[in-house]
Structure formats: structure tokens, C-alpha cells
Backbone as CSV, one residue per row, in Angstrom:
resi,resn,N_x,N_y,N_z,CA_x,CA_y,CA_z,C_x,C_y,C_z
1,UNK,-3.051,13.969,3.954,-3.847,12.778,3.808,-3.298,11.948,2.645
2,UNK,-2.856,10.483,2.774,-2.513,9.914,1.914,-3.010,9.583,0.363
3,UNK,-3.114,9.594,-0.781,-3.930,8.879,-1.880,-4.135,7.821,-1.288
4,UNK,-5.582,7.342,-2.617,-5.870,6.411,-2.396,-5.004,5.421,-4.014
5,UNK,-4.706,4.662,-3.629,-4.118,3.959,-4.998,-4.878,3.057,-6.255
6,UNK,-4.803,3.958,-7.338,-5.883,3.769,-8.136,-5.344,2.801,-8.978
7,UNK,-6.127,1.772,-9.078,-6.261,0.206,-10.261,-6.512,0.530,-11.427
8,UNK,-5.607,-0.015,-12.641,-6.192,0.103,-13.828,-6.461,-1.285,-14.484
9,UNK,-7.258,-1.479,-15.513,-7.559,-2.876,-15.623,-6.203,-3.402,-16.523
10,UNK,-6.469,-4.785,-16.568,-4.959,-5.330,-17.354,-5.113,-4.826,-18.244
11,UNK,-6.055,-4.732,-18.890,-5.793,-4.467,-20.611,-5.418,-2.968,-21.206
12,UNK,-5.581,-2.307,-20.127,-5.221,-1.327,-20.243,-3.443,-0.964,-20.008
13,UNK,-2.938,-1.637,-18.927,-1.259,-2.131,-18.688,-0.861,-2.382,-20.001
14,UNK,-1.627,-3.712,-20.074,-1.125,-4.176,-22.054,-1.002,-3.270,-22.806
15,UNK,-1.530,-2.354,-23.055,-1.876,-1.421,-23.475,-0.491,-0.897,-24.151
16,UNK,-0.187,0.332,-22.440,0.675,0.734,-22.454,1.994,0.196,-22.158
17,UNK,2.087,-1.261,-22.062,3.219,-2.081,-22.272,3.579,-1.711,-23.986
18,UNK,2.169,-2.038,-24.598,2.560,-2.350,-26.029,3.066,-1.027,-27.161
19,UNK,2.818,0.156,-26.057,3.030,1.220,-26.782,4.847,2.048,-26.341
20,UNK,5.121,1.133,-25.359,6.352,1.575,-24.939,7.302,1.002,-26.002
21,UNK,7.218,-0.588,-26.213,7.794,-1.303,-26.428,7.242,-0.951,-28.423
22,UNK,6.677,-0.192,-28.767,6.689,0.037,-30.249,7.279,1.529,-30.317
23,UNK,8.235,1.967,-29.106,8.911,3.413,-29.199,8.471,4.588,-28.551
24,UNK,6.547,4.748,-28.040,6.463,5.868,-27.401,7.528,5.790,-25.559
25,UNK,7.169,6.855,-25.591,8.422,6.929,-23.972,7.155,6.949,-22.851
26,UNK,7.592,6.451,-21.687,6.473,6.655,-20.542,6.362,7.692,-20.528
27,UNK,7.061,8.908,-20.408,6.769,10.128,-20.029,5.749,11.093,-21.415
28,UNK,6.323,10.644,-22.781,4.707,11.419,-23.047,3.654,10.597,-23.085
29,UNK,3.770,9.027,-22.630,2.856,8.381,-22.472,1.711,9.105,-21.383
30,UNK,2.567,9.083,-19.952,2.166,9.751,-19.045,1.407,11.320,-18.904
31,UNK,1.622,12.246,-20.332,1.386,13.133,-20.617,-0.217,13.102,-21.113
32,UNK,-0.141,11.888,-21.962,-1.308,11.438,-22.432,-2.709,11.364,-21.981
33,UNK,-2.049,10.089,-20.808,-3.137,9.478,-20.034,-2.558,9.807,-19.038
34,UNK,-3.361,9.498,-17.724,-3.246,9.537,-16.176,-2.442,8.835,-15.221
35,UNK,-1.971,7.860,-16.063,-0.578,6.915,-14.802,0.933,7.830,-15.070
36,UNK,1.672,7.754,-14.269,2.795,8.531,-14.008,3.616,7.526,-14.948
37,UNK,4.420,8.614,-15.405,5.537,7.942,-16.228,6.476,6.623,-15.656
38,UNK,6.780,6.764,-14.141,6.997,6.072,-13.346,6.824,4.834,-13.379
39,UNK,4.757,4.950,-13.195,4.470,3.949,-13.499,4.256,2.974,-14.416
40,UNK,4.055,3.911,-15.497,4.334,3.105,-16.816,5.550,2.396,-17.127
41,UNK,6.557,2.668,-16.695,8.260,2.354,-16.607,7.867,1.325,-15.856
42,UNK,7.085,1.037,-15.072,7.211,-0.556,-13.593,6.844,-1.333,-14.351
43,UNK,5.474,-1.032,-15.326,4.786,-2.040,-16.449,5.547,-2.759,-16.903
44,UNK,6.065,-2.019,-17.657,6.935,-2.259,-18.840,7.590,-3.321,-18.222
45,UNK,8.870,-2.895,-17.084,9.329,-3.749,-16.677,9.253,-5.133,-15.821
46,UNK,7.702,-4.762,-15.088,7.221,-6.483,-14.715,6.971,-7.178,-16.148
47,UNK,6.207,-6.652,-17.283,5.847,-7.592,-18.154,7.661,-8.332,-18.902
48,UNK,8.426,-7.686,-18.826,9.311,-7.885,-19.768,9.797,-9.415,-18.639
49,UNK,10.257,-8.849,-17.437,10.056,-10.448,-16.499,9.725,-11.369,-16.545
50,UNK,8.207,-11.177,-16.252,6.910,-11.818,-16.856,7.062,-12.592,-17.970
51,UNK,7.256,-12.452,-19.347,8.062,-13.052,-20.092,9.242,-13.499,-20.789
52,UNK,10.313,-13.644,-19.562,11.390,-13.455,-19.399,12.216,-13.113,-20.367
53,UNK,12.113,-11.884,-20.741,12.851,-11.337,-21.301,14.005,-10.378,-20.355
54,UNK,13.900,-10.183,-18.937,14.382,-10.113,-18.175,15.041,-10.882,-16.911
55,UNK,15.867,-10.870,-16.220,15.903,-11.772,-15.413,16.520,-11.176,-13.819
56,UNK,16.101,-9.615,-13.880,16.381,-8.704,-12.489,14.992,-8.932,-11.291
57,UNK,14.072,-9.984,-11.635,13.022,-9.725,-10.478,12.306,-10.625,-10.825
58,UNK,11.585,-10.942,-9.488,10.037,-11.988,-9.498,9.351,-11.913,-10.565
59,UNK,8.947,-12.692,-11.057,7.979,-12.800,-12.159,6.030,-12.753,-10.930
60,UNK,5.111,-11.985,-11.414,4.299,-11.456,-10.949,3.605,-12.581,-10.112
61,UNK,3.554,-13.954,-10.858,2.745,-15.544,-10.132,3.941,-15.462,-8.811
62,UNK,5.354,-15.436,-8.973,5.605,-16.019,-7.985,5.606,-14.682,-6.595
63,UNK,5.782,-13.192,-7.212,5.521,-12.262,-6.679,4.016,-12.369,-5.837
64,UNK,2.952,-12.893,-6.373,1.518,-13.306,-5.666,1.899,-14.741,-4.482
65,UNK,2.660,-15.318,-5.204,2.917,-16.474,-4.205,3.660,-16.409,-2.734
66,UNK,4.609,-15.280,-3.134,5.312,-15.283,-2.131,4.649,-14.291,-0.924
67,UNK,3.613,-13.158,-1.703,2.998,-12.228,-1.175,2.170,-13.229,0.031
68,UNK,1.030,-14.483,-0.471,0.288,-15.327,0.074,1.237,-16.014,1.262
69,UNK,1.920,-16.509,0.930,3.185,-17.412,1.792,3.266,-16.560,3.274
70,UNK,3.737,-15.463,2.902,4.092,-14.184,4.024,2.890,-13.821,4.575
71,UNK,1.844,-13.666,4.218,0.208,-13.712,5.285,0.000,-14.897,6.040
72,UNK,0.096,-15.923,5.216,-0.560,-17.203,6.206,0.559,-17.451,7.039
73,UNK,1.809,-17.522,7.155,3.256,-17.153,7.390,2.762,-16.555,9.000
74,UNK,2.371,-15.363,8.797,2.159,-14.091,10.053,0.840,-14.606,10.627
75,UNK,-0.240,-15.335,9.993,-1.364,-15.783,10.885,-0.988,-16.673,11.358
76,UNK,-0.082,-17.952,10.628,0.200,-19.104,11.527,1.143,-18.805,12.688
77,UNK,1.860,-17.776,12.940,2.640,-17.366,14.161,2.064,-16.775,14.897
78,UNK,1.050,-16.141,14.660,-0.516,-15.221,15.931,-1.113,-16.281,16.407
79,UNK,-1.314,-17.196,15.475,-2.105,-18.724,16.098,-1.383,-19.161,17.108
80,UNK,0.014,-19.263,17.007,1.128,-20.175,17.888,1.035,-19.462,19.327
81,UNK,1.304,-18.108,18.533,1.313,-17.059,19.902,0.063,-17.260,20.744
82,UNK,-0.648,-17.092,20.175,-2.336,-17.265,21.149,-2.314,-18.862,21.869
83,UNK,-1.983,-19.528,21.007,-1.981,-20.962,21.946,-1.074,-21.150,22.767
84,UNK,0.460,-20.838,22.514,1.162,-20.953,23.355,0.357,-20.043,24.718
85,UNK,0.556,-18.883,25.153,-0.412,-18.240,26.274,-1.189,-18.525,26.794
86,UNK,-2.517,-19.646,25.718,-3.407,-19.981,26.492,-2.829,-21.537,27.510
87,UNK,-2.008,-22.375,26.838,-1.259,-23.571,27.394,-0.441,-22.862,29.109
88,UNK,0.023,-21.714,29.038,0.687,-21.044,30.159,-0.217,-20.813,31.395
């Protein structure tokens, strides 16, 4: 049975953004608290994006934008599809 994928609030990300980036490591971060070292490592690295201090990936607004784009994207082609069929 799959997990279910558990949310943590931002301030808590901040958090452990701010504790990577003053020297602790994700992994005894991860030891600590309950997110996988893993995940603490993704943090880190969307925020550093995020304020481009990086420049390997979407920054998170346009990551939401493009996410939105690609739904209405797939409904406006079910729409087409359904009308085209009903016109047939």
C-alpha cells in the first residue's frame, strides 16, 4: 500500500533550509526530526533557486505556473475531444 505524502508547513522548510545552510547536514538533520535527509537536501535546493542563488531548475512560482498551464492544457483538449464527437 502506498504512503500517504505528508506536508510540512513553510516555516518549518525555512527552518531546516536555515539550519543546513548554517552547517548542520540533512542527514543528522533527518536523524533529528522526521523528513528524510533526502528531503531536506530538495529544500535546500528549491530555496537556493528560489533565490537564485542557483540556476539548475524552476524557481517554485514558475514550477506552480507551469504545473496550472499543464491542467487547464489537458481539460481544454477533453473539451475539444467531447465537442469534436458530439459535431460527428
Amino acid at each position: 500500500m502506498a504512503q500517504e505524502k505528508k506536508t510540512y508547513p513553510a516555516e518549518f522548510k525555512r527552518r531546516m533550509v536555515e539550519l543546513v545552510r548554517a552547517g548542520r547536514s540533512p542527514k543528522e538533520l533527518a536523524k533529528e526530526f522526521e523528513p528524510s535527509a533526502n528531503t531536506i537536501r530538495k529544500w535546500a535546493t528549491q530555496a537556493d533557486i528560489d533565490e537564485g542563488l542557483r540556476a539548475d531548475g524552476l524557481p517554485t512560482a514558475e514550477r506552480n505556473e507551469l504545473r496550472e498551464l499543464r491542467r487547464e492544457n489537458k481539460q481544454l483538449k477533453l473539451e475539444r475531444e467531447i465537442l469534436g464527437k458530439a459535431a460527428a
